[in-house]
C-alpha positions as CSV (number, residue, x, y, z in Angstrom):
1,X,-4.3,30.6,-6.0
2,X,-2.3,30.4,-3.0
3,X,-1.4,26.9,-1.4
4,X,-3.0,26.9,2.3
5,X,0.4,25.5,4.2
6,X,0.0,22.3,5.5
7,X,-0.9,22.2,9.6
8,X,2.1,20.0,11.5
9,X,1.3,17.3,13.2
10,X,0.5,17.8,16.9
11,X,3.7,16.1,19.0
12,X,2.3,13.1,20.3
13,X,5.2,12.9,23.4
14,X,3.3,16.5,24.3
15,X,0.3,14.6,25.5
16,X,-0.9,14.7,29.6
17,X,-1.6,10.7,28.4
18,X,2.3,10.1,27.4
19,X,4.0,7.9,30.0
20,X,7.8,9.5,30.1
21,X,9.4,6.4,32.1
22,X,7.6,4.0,29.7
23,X,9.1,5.7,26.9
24,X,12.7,5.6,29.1
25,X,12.6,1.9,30.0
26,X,11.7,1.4,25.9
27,X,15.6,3.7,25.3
28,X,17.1,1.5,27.5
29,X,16.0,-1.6,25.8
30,X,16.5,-0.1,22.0
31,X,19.9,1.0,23.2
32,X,21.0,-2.7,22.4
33,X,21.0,-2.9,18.9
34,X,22.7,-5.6,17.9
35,X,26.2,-3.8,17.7
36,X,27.2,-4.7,20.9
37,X,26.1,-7.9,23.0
38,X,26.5,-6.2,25.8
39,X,26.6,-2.5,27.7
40,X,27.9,-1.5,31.1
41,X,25.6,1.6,33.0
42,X,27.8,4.0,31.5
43,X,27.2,2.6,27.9
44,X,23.1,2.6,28.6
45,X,23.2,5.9,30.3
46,X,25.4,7.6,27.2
47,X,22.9,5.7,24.6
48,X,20.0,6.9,26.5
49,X,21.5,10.2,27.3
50,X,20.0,9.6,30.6
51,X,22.4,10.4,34.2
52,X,23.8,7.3,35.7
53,X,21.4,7.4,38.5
54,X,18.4,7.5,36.3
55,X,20.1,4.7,33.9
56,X,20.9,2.7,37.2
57,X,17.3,2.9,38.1
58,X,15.9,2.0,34.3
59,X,18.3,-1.3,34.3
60,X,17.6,-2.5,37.6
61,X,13.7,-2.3,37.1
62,X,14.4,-4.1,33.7
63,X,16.5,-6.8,35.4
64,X,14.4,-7.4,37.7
65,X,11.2,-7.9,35.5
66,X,13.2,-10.1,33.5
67,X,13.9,-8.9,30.6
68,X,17.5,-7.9,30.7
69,X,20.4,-10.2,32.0
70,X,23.5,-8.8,34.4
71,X,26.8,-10.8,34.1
72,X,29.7,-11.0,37.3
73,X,31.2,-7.9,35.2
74,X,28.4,-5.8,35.8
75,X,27.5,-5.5,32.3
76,X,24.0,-5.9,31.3
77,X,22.3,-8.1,27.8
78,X,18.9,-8.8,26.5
79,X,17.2,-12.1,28.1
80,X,14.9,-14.3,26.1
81,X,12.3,-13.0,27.6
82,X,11.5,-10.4,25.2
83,X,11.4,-13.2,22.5
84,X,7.7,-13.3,24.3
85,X,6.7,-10.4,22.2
86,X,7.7,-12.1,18.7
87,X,5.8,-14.8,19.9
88,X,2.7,-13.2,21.1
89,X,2.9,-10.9,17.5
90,X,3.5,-13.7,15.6
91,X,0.8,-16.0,17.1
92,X,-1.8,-13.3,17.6
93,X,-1.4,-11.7,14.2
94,X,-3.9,-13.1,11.4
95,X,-2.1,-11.6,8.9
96,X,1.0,-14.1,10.0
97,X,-1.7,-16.9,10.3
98,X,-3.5,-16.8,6.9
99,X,-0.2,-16.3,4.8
100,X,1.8,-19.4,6.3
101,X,0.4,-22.0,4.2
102,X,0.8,-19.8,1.1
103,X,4.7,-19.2,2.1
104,X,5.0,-22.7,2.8
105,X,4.0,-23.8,-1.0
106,X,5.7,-20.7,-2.1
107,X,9.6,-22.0,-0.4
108,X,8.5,-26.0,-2.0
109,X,7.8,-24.6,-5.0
110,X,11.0,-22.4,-5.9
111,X,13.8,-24.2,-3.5
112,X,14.1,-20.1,-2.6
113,X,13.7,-17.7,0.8
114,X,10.0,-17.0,0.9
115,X,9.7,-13.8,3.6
116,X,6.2,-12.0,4.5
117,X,6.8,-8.7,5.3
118,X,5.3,-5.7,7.0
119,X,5.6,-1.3,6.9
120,X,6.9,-0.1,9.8
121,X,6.9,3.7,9.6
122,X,9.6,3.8,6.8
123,X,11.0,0.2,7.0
124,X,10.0,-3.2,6.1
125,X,9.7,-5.4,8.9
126,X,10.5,-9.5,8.1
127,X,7.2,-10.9,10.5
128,X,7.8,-14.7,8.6
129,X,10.9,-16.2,6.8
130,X,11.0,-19.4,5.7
131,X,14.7,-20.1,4.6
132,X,16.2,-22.7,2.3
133,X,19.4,-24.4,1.4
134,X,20.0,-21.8,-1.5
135,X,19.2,-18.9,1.0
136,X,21.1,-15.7,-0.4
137,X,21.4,-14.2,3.6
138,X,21.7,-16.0,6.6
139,X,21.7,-12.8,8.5
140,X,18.2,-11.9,8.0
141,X,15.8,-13.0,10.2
142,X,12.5,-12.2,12.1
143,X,12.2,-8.5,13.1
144,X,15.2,-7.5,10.3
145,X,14.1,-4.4,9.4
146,X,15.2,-2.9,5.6
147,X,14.4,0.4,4.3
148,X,11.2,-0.1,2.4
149,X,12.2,2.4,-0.6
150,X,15.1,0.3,-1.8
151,X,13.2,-3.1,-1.6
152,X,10.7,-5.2,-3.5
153,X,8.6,-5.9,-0.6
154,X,8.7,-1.6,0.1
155,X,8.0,-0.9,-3.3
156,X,5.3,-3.2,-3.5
157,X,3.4,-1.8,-0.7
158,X,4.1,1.7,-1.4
159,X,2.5,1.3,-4.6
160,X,-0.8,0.6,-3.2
161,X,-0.7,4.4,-1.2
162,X,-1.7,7.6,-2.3
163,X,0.9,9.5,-3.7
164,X,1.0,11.5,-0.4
165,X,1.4,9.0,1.3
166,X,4.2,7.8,-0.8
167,X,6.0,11.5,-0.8
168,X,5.8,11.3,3.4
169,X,7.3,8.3,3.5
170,X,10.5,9.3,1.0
171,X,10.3,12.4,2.8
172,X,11.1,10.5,6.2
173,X,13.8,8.3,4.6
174,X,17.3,8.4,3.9
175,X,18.3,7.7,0.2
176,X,21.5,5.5,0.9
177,X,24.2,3.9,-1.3
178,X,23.8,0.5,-0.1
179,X,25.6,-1.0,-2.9
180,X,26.9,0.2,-6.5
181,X,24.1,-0.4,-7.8
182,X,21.5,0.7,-5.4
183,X,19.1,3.6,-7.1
184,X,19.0,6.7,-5.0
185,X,17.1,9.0,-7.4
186,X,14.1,10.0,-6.4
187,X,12.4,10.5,-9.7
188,X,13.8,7.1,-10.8
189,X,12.2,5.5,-7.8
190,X,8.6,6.9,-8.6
191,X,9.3,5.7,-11.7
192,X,9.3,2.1,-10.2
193,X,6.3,2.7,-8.3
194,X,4.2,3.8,-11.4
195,X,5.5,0.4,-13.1
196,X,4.7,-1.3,-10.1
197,X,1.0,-0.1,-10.1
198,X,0.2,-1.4,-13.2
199,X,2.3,-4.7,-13.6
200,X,1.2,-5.8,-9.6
201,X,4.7,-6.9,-8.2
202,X,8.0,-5.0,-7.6
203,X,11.5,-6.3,-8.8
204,X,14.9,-5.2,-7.6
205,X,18.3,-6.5,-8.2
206,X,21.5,-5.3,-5.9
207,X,19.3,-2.6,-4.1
208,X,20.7,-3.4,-0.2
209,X,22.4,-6.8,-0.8
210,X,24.7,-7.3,-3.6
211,X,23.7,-10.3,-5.2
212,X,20.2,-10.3,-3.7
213,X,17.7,-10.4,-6.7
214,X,13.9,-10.4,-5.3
215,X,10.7,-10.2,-6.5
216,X,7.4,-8.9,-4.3
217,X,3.9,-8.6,-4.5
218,X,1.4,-7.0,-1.8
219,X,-1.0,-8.2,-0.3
220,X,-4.1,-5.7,0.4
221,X,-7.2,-5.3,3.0
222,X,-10.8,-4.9,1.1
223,X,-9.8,-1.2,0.6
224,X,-6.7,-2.0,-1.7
225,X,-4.6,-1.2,1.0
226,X,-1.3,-3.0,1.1
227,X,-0.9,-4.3,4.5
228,X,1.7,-7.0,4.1
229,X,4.2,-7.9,1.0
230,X,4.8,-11.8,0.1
231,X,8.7,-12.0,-1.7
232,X,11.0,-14.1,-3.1
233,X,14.9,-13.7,-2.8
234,X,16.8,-15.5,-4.8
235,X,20.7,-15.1,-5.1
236,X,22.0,-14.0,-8.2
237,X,24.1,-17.1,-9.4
238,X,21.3,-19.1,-9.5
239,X,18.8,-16.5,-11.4
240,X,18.3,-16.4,-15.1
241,X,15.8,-14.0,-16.1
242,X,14.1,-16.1,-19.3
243,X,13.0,-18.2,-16.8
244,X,12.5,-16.7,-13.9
245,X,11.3,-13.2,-14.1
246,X,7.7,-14.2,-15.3
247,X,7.7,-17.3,-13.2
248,X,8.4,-16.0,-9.9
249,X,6.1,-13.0,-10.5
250,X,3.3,-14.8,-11.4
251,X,3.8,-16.8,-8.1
252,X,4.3,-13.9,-5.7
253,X,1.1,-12.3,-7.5
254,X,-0.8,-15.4,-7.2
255,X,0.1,-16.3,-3.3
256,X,0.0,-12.3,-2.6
257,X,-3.8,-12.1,-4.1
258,X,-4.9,-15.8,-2.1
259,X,-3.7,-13.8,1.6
260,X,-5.3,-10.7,0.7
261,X,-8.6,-9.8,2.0
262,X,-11.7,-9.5,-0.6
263,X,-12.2,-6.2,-1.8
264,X,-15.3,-4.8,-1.1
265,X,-18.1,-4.2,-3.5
């Protein structure tokens, strides 16, 4: 029997509800992503691939409302002002709020990076870190986002989809050599996922970071849904597997299931 093809999604930006200069003043803001501190007009307006007169307008709105800085040079930068939307996120979000004290005793217990992470479309976003003198990388913070197929905190959650789910999301991503010993085959990765589903934590070693070994468990809404991952990272010289691997899986596991929501009966 014939497959009935699937229906594509309807383009949301199609909508009479879509706000074109909101989703302009939000290019103009993403255009400063970290690679450069700084952009003139003619920088914004070739990111955006807006004119100069619309890009002229975009920045002085922005400048104005706060939220981007312009220097005697004419060239613009983020203000700390948009740090109000971490914050608000951060305090607002219960997810953040419940899994603090279980990240706290997770970073005393191990002497190791203790992150809570969340999916963003097909990336992990870090929404809590909790660093410590051992940490592997200094450079991730807050809002880092990693691809969620090549990390324990991804893997994790993607376990708890449906495998259609799963197959959007790959479909959506970009299977990357991060480092020599980063898995880009997609069979071998469901292979992961399946192991992941019945042992209840993910476990990568030089997926994105060389070095980086790290160990994940999700934590799940009363449907089984993984809306969050708790992780350790832990930097290869100081991992030995005989005692670790068991250890440090049985603690994500344990903090993971305390955050998670009851499942319902």
């Amino acid at each position: 029997m014939a497959r009935t093809p699937k229906t594509p999604p309807a383009d949301p930006t199609a909508s009479s509800l879509y706000v074109q200069s909101v989703d302009k003043a939000m290019k103009v803001l993403m255009a400063f992503d970290g690679s450069q501190r700084q952009l003139s007009l003619s920088d914004i307006a070739g990111l955006t691939g807006m004119d100069l007169s619309a890009a002229q307008r975009f920045t002085h709105t922005l400048a104005t409302l706060g939220y981007l800085n312009k220097d005697s040079s004419k060239k613009y930068e983020l203000s700390p002002r948009l740090l109000d939307f971490t914050y608000h996120y951060l305090t607002s979000s219960e997810l953040v709020t419940r899994a603090a004290p279980y990240l706290q005793q997770l970073s005393a217990d191990t002497e190791e990076a203790t992150n809570l992470t969340v999916l963003d479309g097909t990336d992990i976003v870090y929404v809590q870190r909790i660093v410590s003198r051992h940490v592997f990388n200094a450079s991730v913070i807050i809002g880092t986002r990693l691809p969620a197929w090549c990390t324990a905190p991804g893997q994790a959650l993607l376990a708890t989809y449906s495998d259609d789910e799963v197959n959007d999301i790959f479909d959506r991503s970009q299977f990357v050599q991060h480092t020599p010993a980063t898995i880009t085959d997609r069979g071998q990765i469901w292979a992961s996922i399946e192991q992941i589903r019945q042992r209840r934590y993910a476990h990568t070693e030089d997926q994105f970071f060389y070095g980086d070994v790290s160990t994940a468990a999700a934590i799940v809404d009363g449907n089984g849904r993984g809306i969050g991952a708790v992780n350790l990272a832990v930097s290869r010289s100081r991992w030995v597997p005989e005692r670790d691997t068991k250890r440090y899986a049985d603690l994500v596991i344990s903090a993971a299931s305390s955050i998670s929501v009851k499942r319902k009966v």
